[in-house]
C-alpha positions in Angstrom: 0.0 0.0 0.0 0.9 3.7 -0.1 1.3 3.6 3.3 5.0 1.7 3.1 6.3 5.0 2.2 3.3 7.9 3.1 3.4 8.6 6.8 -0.2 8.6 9.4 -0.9 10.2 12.4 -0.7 8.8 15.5 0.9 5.2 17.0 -1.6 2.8 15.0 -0.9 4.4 12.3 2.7 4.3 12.6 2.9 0.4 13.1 0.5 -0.1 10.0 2.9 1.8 7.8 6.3 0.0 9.4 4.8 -3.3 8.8 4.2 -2.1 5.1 7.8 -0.9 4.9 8.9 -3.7 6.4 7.2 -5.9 3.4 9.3 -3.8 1.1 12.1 -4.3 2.2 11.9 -7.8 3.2 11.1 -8.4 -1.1 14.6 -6.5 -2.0 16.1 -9.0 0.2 14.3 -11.8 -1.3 14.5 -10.3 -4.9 17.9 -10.6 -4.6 18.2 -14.1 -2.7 16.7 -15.6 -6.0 17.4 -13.6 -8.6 20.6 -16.3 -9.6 17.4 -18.5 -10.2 15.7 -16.7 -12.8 13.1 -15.7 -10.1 11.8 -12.7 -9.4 10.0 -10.9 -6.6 8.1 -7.4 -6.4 5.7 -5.4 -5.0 2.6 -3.8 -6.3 2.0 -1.0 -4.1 -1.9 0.5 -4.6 -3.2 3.7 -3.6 -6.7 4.2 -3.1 -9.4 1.7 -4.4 -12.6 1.9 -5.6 -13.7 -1.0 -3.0 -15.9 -1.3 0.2 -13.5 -0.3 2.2 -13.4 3.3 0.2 -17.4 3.5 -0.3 -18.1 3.2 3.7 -16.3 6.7 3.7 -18.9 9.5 3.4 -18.8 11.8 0.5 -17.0 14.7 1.9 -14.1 11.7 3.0 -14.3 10.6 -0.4 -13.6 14.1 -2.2 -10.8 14.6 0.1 -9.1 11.3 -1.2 -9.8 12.4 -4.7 -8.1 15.4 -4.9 -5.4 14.1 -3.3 -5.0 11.7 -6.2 -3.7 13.5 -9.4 -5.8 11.2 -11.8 -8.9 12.6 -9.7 -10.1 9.8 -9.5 -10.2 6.0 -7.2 -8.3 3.4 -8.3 -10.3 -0.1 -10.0 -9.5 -3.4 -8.6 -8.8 -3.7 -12.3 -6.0 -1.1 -12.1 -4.0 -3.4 -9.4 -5.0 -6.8 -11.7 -2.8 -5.4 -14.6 0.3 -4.3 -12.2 0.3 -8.0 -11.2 -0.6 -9.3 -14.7 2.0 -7.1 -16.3 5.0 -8.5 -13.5 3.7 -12.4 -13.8 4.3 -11.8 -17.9 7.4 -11.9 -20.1 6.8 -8.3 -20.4 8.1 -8.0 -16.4 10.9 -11.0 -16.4 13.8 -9.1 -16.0 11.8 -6.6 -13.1 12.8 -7.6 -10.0 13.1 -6.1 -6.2 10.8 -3.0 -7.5 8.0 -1.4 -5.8 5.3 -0.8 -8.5 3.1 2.0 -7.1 -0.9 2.0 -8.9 -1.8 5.2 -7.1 -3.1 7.5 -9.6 -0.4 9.8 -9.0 -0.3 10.1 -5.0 3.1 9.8 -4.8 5.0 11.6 -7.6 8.4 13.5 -6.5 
């Protein structure tokens, strides 16, 4: 999630986004553990989602996501299904050890 690398307020919040971090880094490690066979290992890394997690959110909530997003707009479940399709394909055989972000923008530097 965005949260590996976007910081939250307050203690819950911190341990939620450590244990996200934490995933990252633990797939570097492992990226590089099997990249001698021909394996790879990454990350897909989504931003918001148009799911029932993001529709319980009233509509003022909702806005406030949205125009945080520079697509202004939610991701689709669909959105995250390619990331994955793209990195299982020959297209993504020699990514490995990568954090693919599907946020719509949210983190651009």
């Amino acid at each position: 999630s965005v949260n590996a690398i976007v910081s939250n307020r307050g203690i819950a919040g911190r341990h939620y986004e450590t244990a996200k971090a934490a995933v990252v880094q633990f797939t570097r490690a492992t990226a590089a553990d099997w990249a001698p066979f021909g394996i790879t290992v990454n990350v897909v890394a989504p931003g918001f989602i148009d799911t029932d997690m993001t529709r319980a959110l009233d509509e003022r909530q909702r806005e406030a996501l949205i125009n945080d997003i520079p697509l202004q707009r939610l991701g689709q479940p669909e959105d995250i299904a390619a990331a994955v399709l793209y990195l299982a394909s020959e297209q993504g055989a020699y990514v490995t050890g990568q954090t693919l972000h599907v946020n719509g923008g949210m983190l651009m530097t």
